[in-house]
C-alpha atoms as an extended CHARMM CRD file, in Angstrom:
* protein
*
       244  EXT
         1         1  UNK       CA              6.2590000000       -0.1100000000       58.3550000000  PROA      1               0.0000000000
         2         2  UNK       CA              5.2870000000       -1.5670000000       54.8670000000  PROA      2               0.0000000000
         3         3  UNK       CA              2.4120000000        0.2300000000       53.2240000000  PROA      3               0.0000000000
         4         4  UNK       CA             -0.6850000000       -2.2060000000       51.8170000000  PROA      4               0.0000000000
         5         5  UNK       CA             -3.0270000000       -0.7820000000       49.1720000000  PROA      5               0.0000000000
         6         6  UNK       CA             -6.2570000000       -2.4870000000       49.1540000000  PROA      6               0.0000000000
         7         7  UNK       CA             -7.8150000000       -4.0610000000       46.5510000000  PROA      7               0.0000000000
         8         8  UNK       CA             -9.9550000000       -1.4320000000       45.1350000000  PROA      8               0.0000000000
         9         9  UNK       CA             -7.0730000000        1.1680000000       44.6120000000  PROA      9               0.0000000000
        10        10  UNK       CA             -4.5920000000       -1.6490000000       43.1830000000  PROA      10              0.0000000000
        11        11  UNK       CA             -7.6280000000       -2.0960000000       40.6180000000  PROA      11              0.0000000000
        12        12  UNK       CA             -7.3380000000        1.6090000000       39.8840000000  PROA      12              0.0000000000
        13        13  UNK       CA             -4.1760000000        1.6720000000       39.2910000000  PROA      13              0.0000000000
        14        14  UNK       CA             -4.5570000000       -1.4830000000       36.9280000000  PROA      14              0.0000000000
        15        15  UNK       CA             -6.7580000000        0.5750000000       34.9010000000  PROA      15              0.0000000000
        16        16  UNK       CA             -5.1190000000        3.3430000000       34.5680000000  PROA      16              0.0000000000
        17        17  UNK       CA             -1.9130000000        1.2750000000       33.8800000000  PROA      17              0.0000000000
        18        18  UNK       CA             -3.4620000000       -0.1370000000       31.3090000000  PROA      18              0.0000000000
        19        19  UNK       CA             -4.7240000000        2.8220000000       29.8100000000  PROA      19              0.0000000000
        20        20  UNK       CA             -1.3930000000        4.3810000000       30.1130000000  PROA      20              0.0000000000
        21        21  UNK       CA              0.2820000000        1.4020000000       28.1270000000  PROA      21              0.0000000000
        22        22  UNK       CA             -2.7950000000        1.4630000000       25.3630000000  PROA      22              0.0000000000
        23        23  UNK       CA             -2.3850000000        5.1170000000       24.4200000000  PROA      23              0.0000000000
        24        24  UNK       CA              1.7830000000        4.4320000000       24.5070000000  PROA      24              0.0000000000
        25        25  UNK       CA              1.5070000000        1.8790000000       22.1930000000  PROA      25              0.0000000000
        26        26  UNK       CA             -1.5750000000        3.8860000000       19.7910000000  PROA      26              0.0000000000
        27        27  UNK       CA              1.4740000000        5.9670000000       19.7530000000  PROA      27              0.0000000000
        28        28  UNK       CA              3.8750000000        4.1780000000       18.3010000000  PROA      28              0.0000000000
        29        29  UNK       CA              1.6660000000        1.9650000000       16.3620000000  PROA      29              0.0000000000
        30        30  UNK       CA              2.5070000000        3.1800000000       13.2600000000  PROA      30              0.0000000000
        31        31  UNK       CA              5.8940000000        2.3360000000       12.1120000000  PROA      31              0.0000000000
        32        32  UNK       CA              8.7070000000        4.5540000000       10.7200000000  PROA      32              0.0000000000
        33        33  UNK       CA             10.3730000000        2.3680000000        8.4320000000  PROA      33              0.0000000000
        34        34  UNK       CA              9.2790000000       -0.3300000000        6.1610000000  PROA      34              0.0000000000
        35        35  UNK       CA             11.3160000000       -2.3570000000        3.6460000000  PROA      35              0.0000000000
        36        36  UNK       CA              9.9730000000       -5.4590000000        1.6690000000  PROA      36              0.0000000000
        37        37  UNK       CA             10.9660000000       -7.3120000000       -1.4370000000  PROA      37              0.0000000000
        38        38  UNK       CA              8.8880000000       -8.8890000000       -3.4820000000  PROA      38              0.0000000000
        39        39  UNK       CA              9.1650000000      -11.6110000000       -6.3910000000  PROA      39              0.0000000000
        40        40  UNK       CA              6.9900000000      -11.2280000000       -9.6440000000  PROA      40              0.0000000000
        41        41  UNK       CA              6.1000000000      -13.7970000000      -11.7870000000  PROA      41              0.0000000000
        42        42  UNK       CA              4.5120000000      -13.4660000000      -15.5950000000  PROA      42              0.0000000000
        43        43  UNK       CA              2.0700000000      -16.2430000000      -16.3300000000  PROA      43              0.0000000000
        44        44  UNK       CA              4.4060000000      -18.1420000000      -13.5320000000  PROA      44              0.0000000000
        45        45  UNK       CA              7.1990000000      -17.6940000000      -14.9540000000  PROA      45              0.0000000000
        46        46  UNK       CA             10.0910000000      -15.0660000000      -13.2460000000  PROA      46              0.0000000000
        47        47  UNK       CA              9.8320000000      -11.5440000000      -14.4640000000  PROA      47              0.0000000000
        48        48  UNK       CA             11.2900000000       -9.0930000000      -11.8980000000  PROA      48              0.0000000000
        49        49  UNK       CA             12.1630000000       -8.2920000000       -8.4800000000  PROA      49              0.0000000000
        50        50  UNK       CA             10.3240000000       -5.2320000000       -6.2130000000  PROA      50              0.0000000000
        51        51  UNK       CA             12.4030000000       -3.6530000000       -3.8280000000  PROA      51              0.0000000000
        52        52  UNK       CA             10.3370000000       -0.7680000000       -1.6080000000  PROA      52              0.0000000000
        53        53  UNK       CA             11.4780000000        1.5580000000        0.9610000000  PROA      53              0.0000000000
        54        54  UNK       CA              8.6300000000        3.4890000000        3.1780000000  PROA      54              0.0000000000
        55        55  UNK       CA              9.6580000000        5.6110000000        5.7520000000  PROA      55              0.0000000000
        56        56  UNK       CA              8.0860000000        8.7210000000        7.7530000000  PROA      56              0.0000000000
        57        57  UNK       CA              9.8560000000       11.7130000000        9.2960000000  PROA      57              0.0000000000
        58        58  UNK       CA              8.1620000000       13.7510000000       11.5120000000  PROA      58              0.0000000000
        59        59  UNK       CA              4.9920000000       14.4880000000        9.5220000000  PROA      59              0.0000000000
        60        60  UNK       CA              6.2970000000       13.6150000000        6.2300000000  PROA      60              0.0000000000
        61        61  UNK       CA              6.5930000000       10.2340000000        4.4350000000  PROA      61              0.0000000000
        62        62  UNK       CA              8.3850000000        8.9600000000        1.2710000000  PROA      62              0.0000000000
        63        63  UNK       CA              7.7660000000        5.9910000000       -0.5740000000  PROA      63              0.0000000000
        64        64  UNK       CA             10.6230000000        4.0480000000       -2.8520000000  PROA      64              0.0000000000
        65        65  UNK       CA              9.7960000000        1.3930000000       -5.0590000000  PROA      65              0.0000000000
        66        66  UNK       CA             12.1850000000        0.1050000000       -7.6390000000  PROA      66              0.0000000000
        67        67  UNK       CA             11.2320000000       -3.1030000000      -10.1970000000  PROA      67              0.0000000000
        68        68  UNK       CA             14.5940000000       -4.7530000000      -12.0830000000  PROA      68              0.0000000000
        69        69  UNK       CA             13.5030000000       -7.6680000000      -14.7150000000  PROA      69              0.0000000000
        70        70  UNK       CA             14.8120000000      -10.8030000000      -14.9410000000  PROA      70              0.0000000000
        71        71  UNK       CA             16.6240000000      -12.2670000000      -18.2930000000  PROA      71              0.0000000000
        72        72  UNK       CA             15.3590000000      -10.6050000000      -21.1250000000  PROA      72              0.0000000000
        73        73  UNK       CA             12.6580000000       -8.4650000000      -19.1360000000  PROA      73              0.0000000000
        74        74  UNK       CA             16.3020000000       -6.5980000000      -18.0860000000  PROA      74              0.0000000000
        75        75  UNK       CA             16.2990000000       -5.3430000000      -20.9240000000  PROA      75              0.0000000000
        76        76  UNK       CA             13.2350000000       -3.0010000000      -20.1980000000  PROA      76              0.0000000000
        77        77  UNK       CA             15.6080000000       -0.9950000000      -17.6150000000  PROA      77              0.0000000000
        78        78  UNK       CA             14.3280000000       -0.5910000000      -13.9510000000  PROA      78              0.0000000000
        79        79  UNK       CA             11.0910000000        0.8860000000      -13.4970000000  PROA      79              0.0000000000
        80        80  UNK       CA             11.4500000000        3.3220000000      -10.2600000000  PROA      80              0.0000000000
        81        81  UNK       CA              8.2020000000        4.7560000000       -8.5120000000  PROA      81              0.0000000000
        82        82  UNK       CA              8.4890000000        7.3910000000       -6.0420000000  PROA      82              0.0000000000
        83        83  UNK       CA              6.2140000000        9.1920000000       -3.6600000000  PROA      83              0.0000000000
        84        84  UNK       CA              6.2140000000       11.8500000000       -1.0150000000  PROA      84              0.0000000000
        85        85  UNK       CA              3.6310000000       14.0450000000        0.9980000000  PROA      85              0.0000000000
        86        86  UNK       CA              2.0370000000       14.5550000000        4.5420000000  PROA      86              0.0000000000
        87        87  UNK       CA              1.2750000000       12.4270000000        7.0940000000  PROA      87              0.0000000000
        88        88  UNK       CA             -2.3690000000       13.0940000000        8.9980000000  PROA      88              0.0000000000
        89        89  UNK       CA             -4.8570000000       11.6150000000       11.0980000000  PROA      89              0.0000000000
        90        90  UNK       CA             -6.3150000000        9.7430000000        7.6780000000  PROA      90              0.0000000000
        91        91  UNK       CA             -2.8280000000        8.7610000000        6.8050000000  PROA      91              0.0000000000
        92        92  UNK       CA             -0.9610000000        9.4850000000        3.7730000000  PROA      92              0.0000000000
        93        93  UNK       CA             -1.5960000000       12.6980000000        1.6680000000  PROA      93              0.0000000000
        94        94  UNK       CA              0.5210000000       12.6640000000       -1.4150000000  PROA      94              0.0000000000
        95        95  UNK       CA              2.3510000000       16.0660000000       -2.9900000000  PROA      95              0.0000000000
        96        96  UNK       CA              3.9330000000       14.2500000000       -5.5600000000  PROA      96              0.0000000000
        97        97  UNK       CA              4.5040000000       11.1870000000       -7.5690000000  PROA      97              0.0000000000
        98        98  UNK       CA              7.0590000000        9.8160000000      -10.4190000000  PROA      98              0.0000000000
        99        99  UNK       CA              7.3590000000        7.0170000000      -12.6620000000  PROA      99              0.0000000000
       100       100  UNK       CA             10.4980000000        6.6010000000      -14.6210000000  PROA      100             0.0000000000
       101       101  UNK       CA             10.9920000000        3.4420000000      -16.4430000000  PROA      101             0.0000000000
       102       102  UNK       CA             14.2660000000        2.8410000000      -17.9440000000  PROA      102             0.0000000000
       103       103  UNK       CA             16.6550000000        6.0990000000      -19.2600000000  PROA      103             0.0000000000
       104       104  UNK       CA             14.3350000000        7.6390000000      -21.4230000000  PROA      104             0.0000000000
       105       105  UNK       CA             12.8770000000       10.7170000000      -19.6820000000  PROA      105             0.0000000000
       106       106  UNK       CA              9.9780000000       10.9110000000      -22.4110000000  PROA      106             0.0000000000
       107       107  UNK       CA              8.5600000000        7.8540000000      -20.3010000000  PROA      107             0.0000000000
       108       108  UNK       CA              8.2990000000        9.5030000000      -17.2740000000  PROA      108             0.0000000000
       109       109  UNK       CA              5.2690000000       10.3660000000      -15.6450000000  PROA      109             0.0000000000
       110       110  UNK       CA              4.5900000000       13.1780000000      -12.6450000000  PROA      110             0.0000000000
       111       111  UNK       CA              1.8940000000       13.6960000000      -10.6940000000  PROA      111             0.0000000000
       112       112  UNK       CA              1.3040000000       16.5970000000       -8.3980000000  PROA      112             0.0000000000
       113       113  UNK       CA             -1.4720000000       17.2200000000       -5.9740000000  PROA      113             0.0000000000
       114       114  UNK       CA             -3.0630000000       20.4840000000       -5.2660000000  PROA      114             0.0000000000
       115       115  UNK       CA             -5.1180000000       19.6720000000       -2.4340000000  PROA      115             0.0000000000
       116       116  UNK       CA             -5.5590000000       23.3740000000       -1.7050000000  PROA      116             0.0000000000
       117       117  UNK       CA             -7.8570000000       23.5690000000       -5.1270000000  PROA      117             0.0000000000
       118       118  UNK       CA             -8.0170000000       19.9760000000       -5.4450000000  PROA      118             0.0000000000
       119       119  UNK       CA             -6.4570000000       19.5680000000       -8.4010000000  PROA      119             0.0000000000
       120       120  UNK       CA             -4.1870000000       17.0270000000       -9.4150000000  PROA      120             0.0000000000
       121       121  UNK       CA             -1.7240000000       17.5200000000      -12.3980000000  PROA      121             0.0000000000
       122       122  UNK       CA              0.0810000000       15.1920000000      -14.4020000000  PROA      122             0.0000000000
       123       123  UNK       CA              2.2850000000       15.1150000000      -16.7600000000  PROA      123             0.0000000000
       124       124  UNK       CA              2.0720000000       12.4910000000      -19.6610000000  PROA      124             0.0000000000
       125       125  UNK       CA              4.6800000000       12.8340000000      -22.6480000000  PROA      125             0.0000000000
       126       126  UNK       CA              5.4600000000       16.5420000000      -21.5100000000  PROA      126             0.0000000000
       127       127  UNK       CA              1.6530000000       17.4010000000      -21.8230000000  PROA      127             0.0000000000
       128       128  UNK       CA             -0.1640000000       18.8050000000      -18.6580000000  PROA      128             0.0000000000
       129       129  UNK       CA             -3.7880000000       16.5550000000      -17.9160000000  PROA      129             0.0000000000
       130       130  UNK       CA             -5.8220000000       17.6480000000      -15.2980000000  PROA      130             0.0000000000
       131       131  UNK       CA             -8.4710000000       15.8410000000      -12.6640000000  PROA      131             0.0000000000
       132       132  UNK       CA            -10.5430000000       16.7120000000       -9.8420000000  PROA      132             0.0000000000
       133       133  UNK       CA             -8.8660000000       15.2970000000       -6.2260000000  PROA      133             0.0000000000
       134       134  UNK       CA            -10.9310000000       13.3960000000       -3.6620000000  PROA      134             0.0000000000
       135       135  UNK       CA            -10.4840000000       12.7220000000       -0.3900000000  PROA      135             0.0000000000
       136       136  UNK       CA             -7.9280000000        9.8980000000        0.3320000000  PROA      136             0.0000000000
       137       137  UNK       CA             -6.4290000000        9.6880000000       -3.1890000000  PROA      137             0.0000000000
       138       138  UNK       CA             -3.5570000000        8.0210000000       -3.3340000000  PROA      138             0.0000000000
       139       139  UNK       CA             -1.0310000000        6.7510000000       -5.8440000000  PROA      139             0.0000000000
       140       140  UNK       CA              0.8800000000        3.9710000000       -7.2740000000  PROA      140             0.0000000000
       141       141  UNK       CA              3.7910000000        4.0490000000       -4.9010000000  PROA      141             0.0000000000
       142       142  UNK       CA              1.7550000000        5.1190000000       -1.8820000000  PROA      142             0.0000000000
       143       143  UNK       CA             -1.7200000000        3.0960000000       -1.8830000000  PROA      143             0.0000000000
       144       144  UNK       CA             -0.2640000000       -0.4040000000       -0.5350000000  PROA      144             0.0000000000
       145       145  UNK       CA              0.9470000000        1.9280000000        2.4080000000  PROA      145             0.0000000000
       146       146  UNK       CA             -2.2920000000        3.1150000000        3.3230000000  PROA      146             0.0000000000
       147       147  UNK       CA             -4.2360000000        0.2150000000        4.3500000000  PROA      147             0.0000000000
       148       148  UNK       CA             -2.2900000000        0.3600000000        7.6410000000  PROA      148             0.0000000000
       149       149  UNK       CA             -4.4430000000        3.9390000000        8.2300000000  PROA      149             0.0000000000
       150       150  UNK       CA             -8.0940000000        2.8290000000        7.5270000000  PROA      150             0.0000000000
       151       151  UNK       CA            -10.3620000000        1.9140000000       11.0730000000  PROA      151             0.0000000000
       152       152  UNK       CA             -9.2990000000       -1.2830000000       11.9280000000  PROA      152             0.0000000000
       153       153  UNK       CA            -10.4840000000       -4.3880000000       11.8000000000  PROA      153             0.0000000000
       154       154  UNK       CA            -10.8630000000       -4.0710000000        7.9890000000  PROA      154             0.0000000000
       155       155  UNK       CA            -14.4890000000       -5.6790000000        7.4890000000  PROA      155             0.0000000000
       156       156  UNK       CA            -16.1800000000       -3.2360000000        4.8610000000  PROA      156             0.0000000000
       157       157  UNK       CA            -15.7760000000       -1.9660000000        1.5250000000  PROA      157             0.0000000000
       158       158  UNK       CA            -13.1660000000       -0.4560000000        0.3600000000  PROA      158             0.0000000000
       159       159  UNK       CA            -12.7570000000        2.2130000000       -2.0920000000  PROA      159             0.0000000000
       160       160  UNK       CA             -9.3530000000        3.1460000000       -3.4490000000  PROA      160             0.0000000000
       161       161  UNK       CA             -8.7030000000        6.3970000000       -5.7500000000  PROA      161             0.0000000000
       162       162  UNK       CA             -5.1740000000        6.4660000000       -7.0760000000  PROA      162             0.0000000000
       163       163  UNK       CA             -3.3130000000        7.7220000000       -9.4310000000  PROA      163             0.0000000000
       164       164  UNK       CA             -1.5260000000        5.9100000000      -11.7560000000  PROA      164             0.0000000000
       165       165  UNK       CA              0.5580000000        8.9660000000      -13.7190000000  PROA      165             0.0000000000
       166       166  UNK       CA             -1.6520000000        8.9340000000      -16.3640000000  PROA      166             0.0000000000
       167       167  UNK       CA             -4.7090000000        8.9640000000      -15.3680000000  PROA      167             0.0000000000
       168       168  UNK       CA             -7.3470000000        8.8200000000      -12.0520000000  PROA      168             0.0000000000
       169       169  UNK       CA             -8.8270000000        5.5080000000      -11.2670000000  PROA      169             0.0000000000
       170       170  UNK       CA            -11.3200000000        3.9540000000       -8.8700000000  PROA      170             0.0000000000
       171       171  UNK       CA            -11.2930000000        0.7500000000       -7.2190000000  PROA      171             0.0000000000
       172       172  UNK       CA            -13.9180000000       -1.0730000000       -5.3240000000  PROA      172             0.0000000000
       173       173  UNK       CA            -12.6440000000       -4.3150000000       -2.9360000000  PROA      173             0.0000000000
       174       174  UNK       CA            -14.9100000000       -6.5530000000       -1.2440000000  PROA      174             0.0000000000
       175       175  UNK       CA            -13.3410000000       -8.1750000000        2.2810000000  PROA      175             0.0000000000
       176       176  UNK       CA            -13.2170000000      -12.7600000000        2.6570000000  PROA      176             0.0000000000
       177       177  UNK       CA            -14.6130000000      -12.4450000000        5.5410000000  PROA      177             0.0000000000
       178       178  UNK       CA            -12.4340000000      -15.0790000000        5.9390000000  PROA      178             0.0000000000
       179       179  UNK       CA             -8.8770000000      -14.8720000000        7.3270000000  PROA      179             0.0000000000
       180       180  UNK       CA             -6.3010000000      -16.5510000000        5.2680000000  PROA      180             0.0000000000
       181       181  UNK       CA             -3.3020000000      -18.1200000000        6.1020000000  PROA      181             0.0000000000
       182       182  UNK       CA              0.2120000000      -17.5650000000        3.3320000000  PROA      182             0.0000000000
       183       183  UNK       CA              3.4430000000      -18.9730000000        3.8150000000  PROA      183             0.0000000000
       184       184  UNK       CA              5.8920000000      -17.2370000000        1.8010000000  PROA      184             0.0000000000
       185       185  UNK       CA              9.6320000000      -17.3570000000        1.7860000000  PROA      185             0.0000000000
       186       186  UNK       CA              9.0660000000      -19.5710000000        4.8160000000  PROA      186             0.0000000000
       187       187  UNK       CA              7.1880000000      -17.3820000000        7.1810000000  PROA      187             0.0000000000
       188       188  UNK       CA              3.2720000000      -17.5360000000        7.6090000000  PROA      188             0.0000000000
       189       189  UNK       CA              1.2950000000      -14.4160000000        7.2870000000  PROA      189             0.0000000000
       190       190  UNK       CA             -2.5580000000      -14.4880000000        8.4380000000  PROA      190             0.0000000000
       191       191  UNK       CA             -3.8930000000      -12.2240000000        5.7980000000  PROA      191             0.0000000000
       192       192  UNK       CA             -6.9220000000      -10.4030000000        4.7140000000  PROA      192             0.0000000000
       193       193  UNK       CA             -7.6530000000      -11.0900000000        0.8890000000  PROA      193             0.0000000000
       194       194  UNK       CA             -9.6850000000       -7.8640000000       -0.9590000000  PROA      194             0.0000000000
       195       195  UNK       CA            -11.2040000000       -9.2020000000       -4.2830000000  PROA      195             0.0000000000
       196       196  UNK       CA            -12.6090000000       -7.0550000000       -6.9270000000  PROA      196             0.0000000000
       197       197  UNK       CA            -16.7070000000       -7.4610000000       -6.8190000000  PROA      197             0.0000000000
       198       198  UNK       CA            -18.1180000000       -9.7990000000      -10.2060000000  PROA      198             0.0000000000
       199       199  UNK       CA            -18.1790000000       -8.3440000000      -13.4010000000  PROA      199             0.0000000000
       200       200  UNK       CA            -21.5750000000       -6.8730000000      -14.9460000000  PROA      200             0.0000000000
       201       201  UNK       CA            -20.9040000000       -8.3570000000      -18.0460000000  PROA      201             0.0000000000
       202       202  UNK       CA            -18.9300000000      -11.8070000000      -17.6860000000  PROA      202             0.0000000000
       203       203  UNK       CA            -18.6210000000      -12.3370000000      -21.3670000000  PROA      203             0.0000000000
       204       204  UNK       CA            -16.6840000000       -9.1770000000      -21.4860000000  PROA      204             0.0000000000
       205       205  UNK       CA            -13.3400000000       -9.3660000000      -20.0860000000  PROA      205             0.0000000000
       206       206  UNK       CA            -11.7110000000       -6.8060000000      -17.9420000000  PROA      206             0.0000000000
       207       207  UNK       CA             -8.3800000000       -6.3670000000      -15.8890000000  PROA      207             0.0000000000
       208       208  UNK       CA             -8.6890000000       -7.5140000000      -12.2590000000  PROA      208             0.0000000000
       209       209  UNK       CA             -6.2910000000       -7.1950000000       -9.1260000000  PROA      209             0.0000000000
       210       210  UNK       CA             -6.1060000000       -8.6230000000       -5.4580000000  PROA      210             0.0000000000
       211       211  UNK       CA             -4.3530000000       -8.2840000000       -2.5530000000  PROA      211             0.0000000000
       212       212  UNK       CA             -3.5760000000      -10.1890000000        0.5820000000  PROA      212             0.0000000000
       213       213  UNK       CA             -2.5260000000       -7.7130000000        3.3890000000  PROA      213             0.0000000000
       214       214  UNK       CA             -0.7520000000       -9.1900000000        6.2780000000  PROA      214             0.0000000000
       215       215  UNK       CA             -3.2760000000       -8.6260000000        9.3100000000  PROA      215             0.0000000000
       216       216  UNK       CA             -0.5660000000       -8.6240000000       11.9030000000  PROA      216             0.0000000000
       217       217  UNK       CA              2.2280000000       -6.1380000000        9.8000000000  PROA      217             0.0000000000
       218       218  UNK       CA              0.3690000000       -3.5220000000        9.6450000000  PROA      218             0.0000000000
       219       219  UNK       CA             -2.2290000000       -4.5590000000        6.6830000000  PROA      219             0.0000000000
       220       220  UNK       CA              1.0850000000       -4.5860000000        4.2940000000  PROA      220             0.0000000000
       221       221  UNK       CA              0.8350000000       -6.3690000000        0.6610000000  PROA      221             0.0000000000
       222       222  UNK       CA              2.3620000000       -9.8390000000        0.7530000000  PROA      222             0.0000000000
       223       223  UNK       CA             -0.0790000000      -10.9010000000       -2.2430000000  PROA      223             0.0000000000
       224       224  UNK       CA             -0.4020000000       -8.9400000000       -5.3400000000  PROA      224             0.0000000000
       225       225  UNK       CA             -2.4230000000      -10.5520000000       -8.4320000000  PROA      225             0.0000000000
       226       226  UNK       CA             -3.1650000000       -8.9470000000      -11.4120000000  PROA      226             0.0000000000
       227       227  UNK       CA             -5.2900000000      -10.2320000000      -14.6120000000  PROA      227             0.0000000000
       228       228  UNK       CA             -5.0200000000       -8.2010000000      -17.9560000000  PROA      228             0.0000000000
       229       229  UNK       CA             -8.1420000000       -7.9480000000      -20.1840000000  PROA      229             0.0000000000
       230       230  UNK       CA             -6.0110000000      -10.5550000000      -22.0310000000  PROA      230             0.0000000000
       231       231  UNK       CA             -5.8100000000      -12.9470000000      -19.5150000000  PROA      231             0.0000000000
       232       232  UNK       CA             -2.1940000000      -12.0650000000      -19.0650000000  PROA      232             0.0000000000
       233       233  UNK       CA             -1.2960000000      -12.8750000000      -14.7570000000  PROA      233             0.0000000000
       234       234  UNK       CA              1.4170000000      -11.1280000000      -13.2020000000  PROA      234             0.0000000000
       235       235  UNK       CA              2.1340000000      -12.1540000000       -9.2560000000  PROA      235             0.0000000000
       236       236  UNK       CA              3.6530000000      -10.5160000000       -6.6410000000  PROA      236             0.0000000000
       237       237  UNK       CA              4.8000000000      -12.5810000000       -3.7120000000  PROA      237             0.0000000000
       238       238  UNK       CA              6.6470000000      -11.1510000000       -0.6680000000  PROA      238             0.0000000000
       239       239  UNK       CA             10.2610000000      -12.0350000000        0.2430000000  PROA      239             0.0000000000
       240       240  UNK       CA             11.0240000000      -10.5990000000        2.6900000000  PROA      240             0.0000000000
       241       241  UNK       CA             10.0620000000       -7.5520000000        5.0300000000  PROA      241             0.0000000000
       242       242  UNK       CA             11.6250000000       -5.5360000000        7.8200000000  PROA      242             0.0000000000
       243       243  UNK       CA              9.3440000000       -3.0040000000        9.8070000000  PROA      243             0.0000000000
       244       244  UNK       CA             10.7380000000       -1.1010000000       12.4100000000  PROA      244             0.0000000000
């Protein structure tokens, strides 16, 4: 004889269905491999191409970033940016960081965190500099990663504390409260846009950056702009990106 299951139950097992499928897919939220290409523009002109490579292995990550100029910016050499450390429940905690641009190992710069003493080392030029760790700092090649991490939706604040090699720096975002919508490289991104907050002094000029993270890929950069104290713009536009 068939078997009916009244209503009740079959709600039941709805919800716990559901539940099921919600903690599966918390699960694998979070995904293992990221690559994205960027295109950068000087004052909107070219200047270089960004390739970056994130990817996590059981609870370790790395980060890959390499920048090649265009026409005489070649010249420079590539500039390559790695970083590697733990994963946790706060997301990434760098161990180490490197900047090498071009062949001249006098220009590169290491960073190493001591989180047991909280202590982060770098090395400028050969010399040792030290500075006091926070929680949550982060670093060149690892920061854009991060977003995906932070309680979601994004709607406060933010506070980032990275490293750049050479020194410790603090950055405060505000939110648009405002989704907006990017097409780049022919695909449309809805995207959250973090602007620095006003200047004290307005008269005084300062270096500025924004990002537009791509809501539905995991909060990743598809919008990078950066303003020099001299008024100098460098862009960063995605290409092209492949999450798995």
């Amino acid at each position: 004889m068939p078997r009916y299951i009244s209503a009740p139950y079959i709600s039941v097992l709805s919800i716990i269905f559901c539940f099921m499928s919600a903690s599966a897919s918390a699960q694998t939220l979070t995904p293992k491999h990221i690559q994205a290409s960027y295109e950068v523009t000087k004052n909107g002109l070219p200047f270089a191409n960004v390739y970056e490579k994130f990817v996590i292995s059981g609870s370790t990550y790395k980060v890959e970033s390499i920048t090649k100029g265009i026409g005489i910016y070649a010249l420079f050499g590539e500039r390559k940016l790695s970083s590697s450390g733990e994963l946790t429940s706060q997301g990434l905690k760098p161990t180490h960081f490197e900047l090498q641009q071009g062949d001249n190992p006098k220009k590169a710069l290491l960073a190493d965190f001591d989180w047991s003493k909280n202590a982060l080392r770098m090395t400028v030029k050969g010399e040792l500099k030290e500075a006091e760790l926070v929680p949550g700092t982060q670093d060149l090649a690892s920061y854009p990663y991060q977003f995906m991490f932070l309680p979601a939706p994004l709607k406060n604040d933010i506070t980032v504390t990275l490293t750049t090699g050479k020194k410790l720096n603090q950055y405060l975002y505000k939110i648009n409260a405002e989704q907006e919508v990017l097409e780049l490289a022919g695909t449309q991104y809805k995207t959250l846009h973090l602007l620095p907050p006003a200047p004290l002094d307005a008269n005084k000029p300062q270096e500025t950056k924004e990002l537009w993270l791509a809501v539905e890929q995991h909060y990743v950069p598809v919008r990078i702009l950066i303003v020099d104290d001299n008024g100098q713009k460098l862009e960063q536009t995605l290409t092209e990106l492949h999450v798995e």
